[in-house]
C-alpha positions as CSV (number, residue, x, y, z in Angstrom):
1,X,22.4,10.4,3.1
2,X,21.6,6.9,2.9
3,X,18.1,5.7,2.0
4,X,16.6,4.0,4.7
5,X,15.7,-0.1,3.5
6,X,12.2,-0.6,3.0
7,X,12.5,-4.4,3.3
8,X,10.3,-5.1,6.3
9,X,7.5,-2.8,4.8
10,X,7.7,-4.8,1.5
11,X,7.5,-7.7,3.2
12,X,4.5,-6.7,5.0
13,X,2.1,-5.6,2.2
14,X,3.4,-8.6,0.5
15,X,1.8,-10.5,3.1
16,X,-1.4,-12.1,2.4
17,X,-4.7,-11.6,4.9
18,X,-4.6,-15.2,5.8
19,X,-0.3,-14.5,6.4
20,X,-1.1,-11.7,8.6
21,X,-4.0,-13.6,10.9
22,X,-2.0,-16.9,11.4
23,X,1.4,-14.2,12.6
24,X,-1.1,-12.6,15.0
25,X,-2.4,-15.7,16.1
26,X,0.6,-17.6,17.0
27,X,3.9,-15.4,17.0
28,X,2.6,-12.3,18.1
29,X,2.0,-10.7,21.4
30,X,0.0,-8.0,22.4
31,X,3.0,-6.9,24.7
32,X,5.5,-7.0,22.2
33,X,7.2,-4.3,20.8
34,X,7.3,-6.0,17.3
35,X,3.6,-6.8,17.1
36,X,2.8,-2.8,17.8
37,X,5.8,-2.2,14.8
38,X,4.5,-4.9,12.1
39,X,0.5,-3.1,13.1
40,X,2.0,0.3,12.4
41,X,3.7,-0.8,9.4
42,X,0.8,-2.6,8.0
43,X,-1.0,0.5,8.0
44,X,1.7,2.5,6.1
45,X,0.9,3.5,2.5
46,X,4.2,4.2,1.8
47,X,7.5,3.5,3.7
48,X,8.8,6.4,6.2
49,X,10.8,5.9,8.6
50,X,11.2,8.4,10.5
51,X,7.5,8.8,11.1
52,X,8.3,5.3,12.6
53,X,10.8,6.5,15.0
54,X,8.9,9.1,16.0
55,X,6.0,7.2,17.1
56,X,7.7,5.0,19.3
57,X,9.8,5.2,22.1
58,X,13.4,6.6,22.2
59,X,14.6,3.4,23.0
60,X,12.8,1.9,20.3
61,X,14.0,4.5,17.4
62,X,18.1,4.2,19.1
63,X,17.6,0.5,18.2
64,X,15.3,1.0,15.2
65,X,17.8,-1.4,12.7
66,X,17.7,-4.4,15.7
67,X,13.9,-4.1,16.0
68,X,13.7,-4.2,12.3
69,X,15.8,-7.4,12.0
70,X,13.9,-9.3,14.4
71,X,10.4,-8.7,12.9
72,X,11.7,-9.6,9.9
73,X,12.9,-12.7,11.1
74,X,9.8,-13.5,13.3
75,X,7.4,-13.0,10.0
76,X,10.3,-15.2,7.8
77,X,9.2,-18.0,10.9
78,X,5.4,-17.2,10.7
79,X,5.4,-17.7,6.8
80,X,7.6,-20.8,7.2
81,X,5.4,-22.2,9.5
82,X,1.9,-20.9,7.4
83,X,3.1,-22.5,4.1
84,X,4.7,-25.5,5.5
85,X,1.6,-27.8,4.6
86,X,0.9,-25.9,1.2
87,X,4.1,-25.3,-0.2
88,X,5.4,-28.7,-2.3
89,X,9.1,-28.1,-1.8
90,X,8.7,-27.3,1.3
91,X,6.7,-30.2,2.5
92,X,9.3,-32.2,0.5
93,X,12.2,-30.5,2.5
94,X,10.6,-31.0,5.4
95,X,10.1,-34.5,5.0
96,X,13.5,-34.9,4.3
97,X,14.4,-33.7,8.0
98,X,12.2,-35.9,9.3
99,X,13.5,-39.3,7.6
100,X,17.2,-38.2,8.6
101,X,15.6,-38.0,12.5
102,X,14.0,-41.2,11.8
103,X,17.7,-42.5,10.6
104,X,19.3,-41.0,13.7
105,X,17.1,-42.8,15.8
106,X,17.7,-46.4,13.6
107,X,14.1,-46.1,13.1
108,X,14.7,-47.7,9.5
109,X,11.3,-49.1,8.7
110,X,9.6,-46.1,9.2
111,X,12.4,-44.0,7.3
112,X,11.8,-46.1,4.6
113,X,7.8,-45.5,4.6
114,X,8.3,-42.0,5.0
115,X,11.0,-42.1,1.9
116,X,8.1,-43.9,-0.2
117,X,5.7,-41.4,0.3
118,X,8.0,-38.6,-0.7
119,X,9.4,-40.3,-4.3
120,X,5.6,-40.1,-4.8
121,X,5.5,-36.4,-4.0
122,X,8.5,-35.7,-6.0
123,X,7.7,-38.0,-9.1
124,X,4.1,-36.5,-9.2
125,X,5.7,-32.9,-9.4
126,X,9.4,-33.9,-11.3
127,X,11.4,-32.3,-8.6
128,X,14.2,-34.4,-9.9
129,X,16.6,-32.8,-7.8
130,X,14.9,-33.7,-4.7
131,X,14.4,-37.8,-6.4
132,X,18.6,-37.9,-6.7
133,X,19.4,-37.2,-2.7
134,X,15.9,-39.9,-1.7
135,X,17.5,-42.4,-3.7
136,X,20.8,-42.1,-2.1
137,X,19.1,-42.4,1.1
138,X,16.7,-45.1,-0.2
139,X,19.9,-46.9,-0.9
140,X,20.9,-46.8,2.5
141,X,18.1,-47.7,4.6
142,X,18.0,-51.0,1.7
143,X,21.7,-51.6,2.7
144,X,20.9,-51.3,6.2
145,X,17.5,-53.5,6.5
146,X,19.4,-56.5,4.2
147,X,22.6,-56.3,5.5
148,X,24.2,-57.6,2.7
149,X,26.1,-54.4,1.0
150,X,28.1,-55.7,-1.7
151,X,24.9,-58.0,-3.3
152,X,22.3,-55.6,-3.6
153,X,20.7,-54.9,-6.9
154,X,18.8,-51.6,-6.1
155,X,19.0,-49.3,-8.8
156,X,20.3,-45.9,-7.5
157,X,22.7,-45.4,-10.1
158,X,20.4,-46.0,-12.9
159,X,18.0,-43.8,-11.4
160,X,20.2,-41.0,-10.1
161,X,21.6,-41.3,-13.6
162,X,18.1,-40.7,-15.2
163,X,17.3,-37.6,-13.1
164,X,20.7,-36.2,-13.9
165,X,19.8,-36.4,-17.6
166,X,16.3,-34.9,-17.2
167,X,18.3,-32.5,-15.5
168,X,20.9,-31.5,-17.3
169,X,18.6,-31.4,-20.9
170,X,16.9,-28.9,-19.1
171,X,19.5,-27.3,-18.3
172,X,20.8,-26.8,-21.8
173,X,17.3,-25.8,-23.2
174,X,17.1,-23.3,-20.4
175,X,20.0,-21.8,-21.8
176,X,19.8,-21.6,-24.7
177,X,16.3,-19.8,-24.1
178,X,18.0,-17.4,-22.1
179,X,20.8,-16.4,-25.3
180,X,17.7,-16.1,-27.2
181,X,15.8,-13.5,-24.8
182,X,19.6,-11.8,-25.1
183,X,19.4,-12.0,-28.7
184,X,15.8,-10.2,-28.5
185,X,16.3,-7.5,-26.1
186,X,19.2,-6.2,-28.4
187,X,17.0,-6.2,-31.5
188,X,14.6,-4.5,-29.3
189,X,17.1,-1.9,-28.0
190,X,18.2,-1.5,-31.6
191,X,21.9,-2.9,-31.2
192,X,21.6,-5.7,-33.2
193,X,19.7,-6.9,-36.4
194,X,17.4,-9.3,-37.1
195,X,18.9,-12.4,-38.8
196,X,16.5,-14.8,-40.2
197,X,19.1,-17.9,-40.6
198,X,20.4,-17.4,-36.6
199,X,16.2,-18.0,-35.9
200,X,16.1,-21.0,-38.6
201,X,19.2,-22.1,-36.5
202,X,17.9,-22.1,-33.2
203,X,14.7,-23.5,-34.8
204,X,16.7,-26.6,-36.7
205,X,18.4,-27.0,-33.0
206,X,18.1,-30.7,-31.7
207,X,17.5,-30.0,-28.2
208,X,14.3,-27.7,-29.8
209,X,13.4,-30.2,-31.8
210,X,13.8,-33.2,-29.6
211,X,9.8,-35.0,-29.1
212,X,7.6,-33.3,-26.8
213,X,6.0,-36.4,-25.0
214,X,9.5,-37.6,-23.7
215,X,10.1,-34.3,-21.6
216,X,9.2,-33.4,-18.2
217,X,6.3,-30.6,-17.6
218,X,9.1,-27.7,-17.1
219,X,11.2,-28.6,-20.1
220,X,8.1,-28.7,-22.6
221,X,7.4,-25.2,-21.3
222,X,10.2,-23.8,-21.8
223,X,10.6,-25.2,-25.7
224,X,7.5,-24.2,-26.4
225,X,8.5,-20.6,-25.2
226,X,11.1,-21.4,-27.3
227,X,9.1,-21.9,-30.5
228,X,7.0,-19.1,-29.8
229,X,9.7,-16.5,-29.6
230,X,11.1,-18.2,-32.8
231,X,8.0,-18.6,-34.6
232,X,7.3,-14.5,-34.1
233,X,10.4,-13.6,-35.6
234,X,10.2,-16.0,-38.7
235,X,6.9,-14.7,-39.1
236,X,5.6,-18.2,-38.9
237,X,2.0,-18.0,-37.0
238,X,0.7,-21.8,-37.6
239,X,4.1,-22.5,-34.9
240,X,3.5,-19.2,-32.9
241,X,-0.6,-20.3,-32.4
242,X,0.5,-23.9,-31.5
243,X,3.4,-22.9,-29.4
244,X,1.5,-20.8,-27.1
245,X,-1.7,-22.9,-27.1
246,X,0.4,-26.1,-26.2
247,X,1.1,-24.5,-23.1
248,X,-2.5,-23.4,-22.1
249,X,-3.0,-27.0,-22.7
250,X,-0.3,-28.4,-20.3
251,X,-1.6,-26.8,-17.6
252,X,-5.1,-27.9,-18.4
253,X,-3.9,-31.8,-18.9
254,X,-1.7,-31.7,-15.6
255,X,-3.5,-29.1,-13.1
256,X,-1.3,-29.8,-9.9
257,X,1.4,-28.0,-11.5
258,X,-0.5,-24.7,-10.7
259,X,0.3,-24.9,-7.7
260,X,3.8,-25.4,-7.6
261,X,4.0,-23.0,-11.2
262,X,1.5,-20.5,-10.3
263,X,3.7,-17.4,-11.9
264,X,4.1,-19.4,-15.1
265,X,0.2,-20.5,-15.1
266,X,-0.3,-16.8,-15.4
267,X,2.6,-16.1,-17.8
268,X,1.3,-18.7,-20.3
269,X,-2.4,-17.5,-20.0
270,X,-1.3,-13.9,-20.3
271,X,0.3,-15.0,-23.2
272,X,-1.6,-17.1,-25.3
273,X,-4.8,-14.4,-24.1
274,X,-2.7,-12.1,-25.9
275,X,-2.1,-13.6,-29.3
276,X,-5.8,-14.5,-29.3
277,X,-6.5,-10.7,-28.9
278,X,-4.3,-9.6,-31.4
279,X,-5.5,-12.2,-34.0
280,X,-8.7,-11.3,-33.2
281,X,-9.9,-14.8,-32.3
282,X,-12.0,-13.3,-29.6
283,X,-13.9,-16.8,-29.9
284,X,-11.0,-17.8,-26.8
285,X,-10.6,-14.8,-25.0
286,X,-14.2,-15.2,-22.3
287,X,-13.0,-19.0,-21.6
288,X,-9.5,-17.9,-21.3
289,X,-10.2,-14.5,-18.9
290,X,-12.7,-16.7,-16.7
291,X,-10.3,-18.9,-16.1
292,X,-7.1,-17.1,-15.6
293,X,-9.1,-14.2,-13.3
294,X,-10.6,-17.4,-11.1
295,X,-7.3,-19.3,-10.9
296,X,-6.1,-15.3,-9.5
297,X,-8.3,-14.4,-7.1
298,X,-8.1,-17.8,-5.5
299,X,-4.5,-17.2,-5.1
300,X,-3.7,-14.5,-3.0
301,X,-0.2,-14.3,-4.4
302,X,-1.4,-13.7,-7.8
303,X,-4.0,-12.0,-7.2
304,X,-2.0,-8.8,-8.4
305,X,-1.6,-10.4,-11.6
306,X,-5.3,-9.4,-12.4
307,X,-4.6,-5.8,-13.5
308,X,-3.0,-8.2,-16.8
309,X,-6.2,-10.2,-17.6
310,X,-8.5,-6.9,-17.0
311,X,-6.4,-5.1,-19.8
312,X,-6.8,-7.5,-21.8
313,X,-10.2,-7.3,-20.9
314,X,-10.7,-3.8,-22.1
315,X,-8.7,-4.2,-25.5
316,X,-11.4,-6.9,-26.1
317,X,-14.0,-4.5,-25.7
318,X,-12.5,-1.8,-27.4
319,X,-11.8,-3.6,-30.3
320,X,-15.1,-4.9,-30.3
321,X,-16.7,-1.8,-29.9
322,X,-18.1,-2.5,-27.0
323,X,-18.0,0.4,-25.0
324,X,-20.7,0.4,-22.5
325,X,-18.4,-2.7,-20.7
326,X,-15.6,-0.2,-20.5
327,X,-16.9,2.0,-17.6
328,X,-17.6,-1.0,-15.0
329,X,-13.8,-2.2,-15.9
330,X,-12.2,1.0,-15.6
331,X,-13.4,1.6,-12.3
332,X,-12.2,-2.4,-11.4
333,X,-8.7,-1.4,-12.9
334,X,-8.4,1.9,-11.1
335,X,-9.5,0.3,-7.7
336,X,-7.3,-2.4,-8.5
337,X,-4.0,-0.4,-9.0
338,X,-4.9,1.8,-5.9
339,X,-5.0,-1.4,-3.7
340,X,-2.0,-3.2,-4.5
341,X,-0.2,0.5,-5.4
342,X,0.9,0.1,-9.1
343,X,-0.5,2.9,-10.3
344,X,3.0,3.8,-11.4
345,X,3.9,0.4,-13.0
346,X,3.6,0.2,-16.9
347,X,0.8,-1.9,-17.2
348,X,-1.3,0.8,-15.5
349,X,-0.1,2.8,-17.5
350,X,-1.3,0.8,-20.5
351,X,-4.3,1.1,-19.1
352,X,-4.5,4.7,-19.1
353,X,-3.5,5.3,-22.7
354,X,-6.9,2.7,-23.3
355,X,-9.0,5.4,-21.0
356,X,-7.7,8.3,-22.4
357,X,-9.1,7.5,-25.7
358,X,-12.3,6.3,-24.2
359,X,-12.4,9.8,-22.3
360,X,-12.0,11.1,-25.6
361,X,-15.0,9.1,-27.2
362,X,-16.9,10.6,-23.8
363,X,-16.3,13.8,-24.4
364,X,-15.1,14.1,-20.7
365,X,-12.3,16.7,-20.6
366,X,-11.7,16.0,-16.6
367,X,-10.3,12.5,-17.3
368,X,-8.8,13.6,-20.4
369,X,-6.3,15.9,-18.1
370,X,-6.6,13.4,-15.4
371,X,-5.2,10.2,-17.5
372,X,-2.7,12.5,-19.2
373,X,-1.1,14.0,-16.2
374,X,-1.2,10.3,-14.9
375,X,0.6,9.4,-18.4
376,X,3.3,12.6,-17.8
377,X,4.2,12.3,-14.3
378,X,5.1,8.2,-14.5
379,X,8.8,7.3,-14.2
380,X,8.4,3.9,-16.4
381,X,10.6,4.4,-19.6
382,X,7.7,3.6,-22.1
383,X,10.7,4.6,-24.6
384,X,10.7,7.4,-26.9
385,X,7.8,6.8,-29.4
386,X,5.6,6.8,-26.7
387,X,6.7,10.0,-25.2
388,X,5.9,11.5,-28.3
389,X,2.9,9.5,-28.3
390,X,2.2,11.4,-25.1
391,X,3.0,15.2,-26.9
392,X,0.5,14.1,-29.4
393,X,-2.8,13.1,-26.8
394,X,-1.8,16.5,-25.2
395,X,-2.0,18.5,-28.2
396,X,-5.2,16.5,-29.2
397,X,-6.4,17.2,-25.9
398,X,-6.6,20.8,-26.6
399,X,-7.9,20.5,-29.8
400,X,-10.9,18.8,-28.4
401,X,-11.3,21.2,-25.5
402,X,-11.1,24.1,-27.9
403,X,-8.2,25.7,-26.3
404,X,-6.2,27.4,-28.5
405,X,-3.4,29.0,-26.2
406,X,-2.8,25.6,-25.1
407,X,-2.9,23.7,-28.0
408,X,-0.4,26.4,-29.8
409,X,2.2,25.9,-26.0
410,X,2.4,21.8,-26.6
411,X,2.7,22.5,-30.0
412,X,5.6,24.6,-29.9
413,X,7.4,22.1,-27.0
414,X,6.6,19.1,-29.1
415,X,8.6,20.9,-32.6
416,X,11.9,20.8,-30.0
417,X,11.0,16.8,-29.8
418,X,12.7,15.2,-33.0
419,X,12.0,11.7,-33.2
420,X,14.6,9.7,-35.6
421,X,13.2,8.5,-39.1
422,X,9.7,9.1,-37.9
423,X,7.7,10.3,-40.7
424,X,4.4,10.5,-39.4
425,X,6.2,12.6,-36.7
426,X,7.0,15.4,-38.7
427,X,3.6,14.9,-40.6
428,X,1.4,15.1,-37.0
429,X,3.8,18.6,-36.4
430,X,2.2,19.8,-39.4
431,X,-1.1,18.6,-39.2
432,X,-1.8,20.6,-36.2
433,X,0.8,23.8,-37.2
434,X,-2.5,23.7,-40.1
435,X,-5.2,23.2,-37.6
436,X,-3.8,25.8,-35.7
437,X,-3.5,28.5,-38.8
438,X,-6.5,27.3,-41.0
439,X,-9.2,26.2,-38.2
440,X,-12.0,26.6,-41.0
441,X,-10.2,23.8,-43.5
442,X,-9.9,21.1,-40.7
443,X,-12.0,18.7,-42.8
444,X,-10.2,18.8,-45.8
445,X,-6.8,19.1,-43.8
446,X,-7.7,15.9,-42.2
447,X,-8.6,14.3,-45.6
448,X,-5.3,15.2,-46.8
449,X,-3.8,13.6,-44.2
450,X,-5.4,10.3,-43.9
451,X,-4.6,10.2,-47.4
452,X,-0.8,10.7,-47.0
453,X,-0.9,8.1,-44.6
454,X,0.6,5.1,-46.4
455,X,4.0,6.8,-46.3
456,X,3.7,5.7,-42.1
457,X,3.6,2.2,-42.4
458,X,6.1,0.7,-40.2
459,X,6.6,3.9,-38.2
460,X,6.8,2.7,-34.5
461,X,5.1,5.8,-33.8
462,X,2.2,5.7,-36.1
463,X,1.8,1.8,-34.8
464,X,1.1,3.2,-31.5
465,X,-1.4,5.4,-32.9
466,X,-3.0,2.9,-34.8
467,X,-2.7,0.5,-31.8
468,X,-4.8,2.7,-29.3
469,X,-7.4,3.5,-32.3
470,X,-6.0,7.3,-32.6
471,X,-6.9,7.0,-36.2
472,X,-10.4,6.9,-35.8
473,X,-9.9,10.4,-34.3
474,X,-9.0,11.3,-37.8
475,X,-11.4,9.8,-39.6
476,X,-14.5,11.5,-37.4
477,X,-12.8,14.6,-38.8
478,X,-12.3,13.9,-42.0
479,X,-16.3,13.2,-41.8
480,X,-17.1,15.8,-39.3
481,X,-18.5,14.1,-36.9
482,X,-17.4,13.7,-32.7
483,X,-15.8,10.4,-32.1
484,X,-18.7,8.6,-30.4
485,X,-20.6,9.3,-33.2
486,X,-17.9,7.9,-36.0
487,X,-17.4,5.2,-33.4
488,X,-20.9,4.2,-32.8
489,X,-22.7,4.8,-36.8
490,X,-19.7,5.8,-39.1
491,X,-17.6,2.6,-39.4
């Protein structure tokens, strides 16, 4: 049986508060049989259908697909109408209708004024696009007040000639990002190599190399994205740091562009946040999180994007050993996913691999089985390392809570797991086959290990146990002591 399209409800909750008062206000009707739907749906927590049906009249239900197309329509003409003095393009667009009235009606002068104001609009935010069909109409309206067609000297071929070329360098740069990303996600997927001269190529590439202060906002965005993704393949961190802080710096020299680039303000801050984190240049990261979290909550439609900046908010923390600011953010986080209902998406769970280890350091065996059973029922493909990852936090998990008949079940289910080439795999099998034979040797067992552990470097699966501070478990074993108190006095 067909699934039933969830479009209207996705629309809905996609709706800001201030989208849903201004529909109430001026398209809906208390009579209307789509006001009572879009309230019903707006109270939904999930999509069903045929609790809708059921709670409205037969009529209603035998038309259910008819009803559904005309809300949606009706809320596409609320939005329209609710953006249509904040939105850029579309104020552009729309001013574009109304110097072709002004045309219509020979009204030349004013078409012209109006055409004026918009090249100001559109220069201001390099919608070249926009520029080439206002100078064809500029052109007209000069033709048309001079009446002299075959002497003018206005410039519309220079100029659409100008935007075309901004254009169309975009254009290739865009490109040949996007064969890049192509190149990375089949490294990443493992099927294809890393070749250091096809990254000096791209690198040496003229159109990369071409001088900054020449290009419009967009296109020096996307080369520095460009040099970043180069720069962490060639290993080359003076470009990657510059790269990713030239684009922080964009924003910050030309701040109107936030508003027409608001999911690329984010992606840059997310991203330069996250280098400084993992170079440990925490010096950056408050400015960088006060920013980026203000610039989000005073846009509704980003406002999701805060679950990013409180992660990285926490990895801070953690790394910093600052663990009495991790309680106060894991209770934002977890409110936060609940209200915008990502608690399935993988940067929640991200999240929970961070507060499983903190419930560790707590002691707290309820969140322990909470954040793993949060961790084992999600759908996200995390890849394979990390479900092993998982197998290992479960077995540790019972280790902690002293349960030995648990412990000795996700041991025996994680032996059927065979990870490829993973050493530390088949060394974290034994480690706990030893703990589970010999539990009065679990300091020296632990000594031997972390002293074996060399042979893991560049295990994926050993990164991610280093990378969520799982090694410190070891080491407040190897010294007998709980994790808060290696964490707190031992290191």
């Amino acid at each position: 049986m067909k699934k039933p399209s969830d479009h209207i409800f996705r629309l809905i909750h996609a709706m800001t508060p201030a989208e849903k008062r201004y529909f109430k206000r001026h398209f809906a009707s208390e009579q209307s049989v789509l006001t009572h739907l879009f309230d019903f749906i707006n109270k939904m927590k999930s999509y069903d259908e045929q609790l809708i049906k059921q709670s409205f009249e037969d009529n209603v239900a035998r038309n259910f697909k008819v009803y559904k197309v005309q809300l949606f329509e009706l809320l596409m003409d609320s939005l329209q109408a609710f953006g249509s003095n904040k939105n850029v393009k579309t104020k552009i667009r729309r001013g574009l209708e109304e110097v072709d009235i002004l045309l219509d009606k020979q009204l030349y002068d004013l078409a012209a004024d109006r055409l004026k104001r918009l090249k100001r609009l559109c220069l201001k935010y390099e919608e070249f696009s926009y520029l080439i069909e206002l100078a064809y109409k500029e052109f007209f309206v000069h033709h048309i007040t001079i009446d002299q067609i075959g002497i003018s000297d206005h410039p519309v071929f220079q100029e659409v000639e100008a935007y075309l070329q901004k254009l169309k360098n975009h254009n290739q740069l865009t490109f040949l990002g996007h064969q890049l990303m192509d190149k990375i996600r089949k490294i990443s997927l493992g099927i294809d190599s890393i070749e250091k001269s096809y990254f000096e190529k791209i690198l040496a590439d003229k159109k990369v190399q071409q001088a900054s202060e020449s290009l419009p906002f967009q296109t020096k965005l996307t080369q520095n994205t460009i040099l970043s993704f180069v720069a962490t393949y060639l290993e080359d961190k003076k470009l990657l740091e510059e790269s990713k802080r030239n684009n922080v710096a964009l924003f910050e020299a030309q701040p109107h562009f936030k508003k027409t680039m608001a999911f690329q303000y984010i992606a840059v801050m997310r991203n330069y946040l996250n280098y400084c984190i993992e170079e440990k240049q925490y010096q950056f990261v408050p400015d960088l999180l006060r920013k980026a979290t203000t610039y989000a909550q005073s846009n509704p439609n980003m406002a999701v994007h805060l679950i990013h900046f409180y992660y990285a908010d926490v990895q801070m923390h953690f790394n910093l050993k600052q663990f009495e600011k991790i309680a106060p953010l894991e209770k934002l986080i977890l409110e936060h996913l609940d209200k915008f209902n990502i608690q399935r998406e993988r940067i929640a769970m991200l999240c929970y691999f961070y507060f499983l280890f903190y419930a560790f350091f707590n002691a707290d065996q309820e969140k322990v089985s909470f954040y793993t059973k949060e961790l084992e029922e999600t759908n996200i493909n995390l890849g394979n390392s990390f479900q092993n990852y998982l197998y290992i936090l479960k077995m540790i998990g019972a280790f902690e809570d002293e349960d030995d008949d648990e412990l000795y079940k996700v041991w025996q289910k994680a032996k059927r797991a065979n990870p490829r080439n993973s050493h530390f795999w088949k060394a974290i099998l034994k480690l706990f086959d030893q703990l589970i034979h010999q539990p009065f040797q679990k300091r020296s067992i632990f000594s031997h290990f972390i002293r074996e552990s060399k042979q893991f470097n560049g295990d994926a699966l050993w990164n991610i146990f280093n990378f969520h501070r799982m090694d410190e478990w070891l080491k407040a074993h190897q010294n007998g002591q709980s994790l808060r108190e290696w964490m707190l006095n031992g290191t």
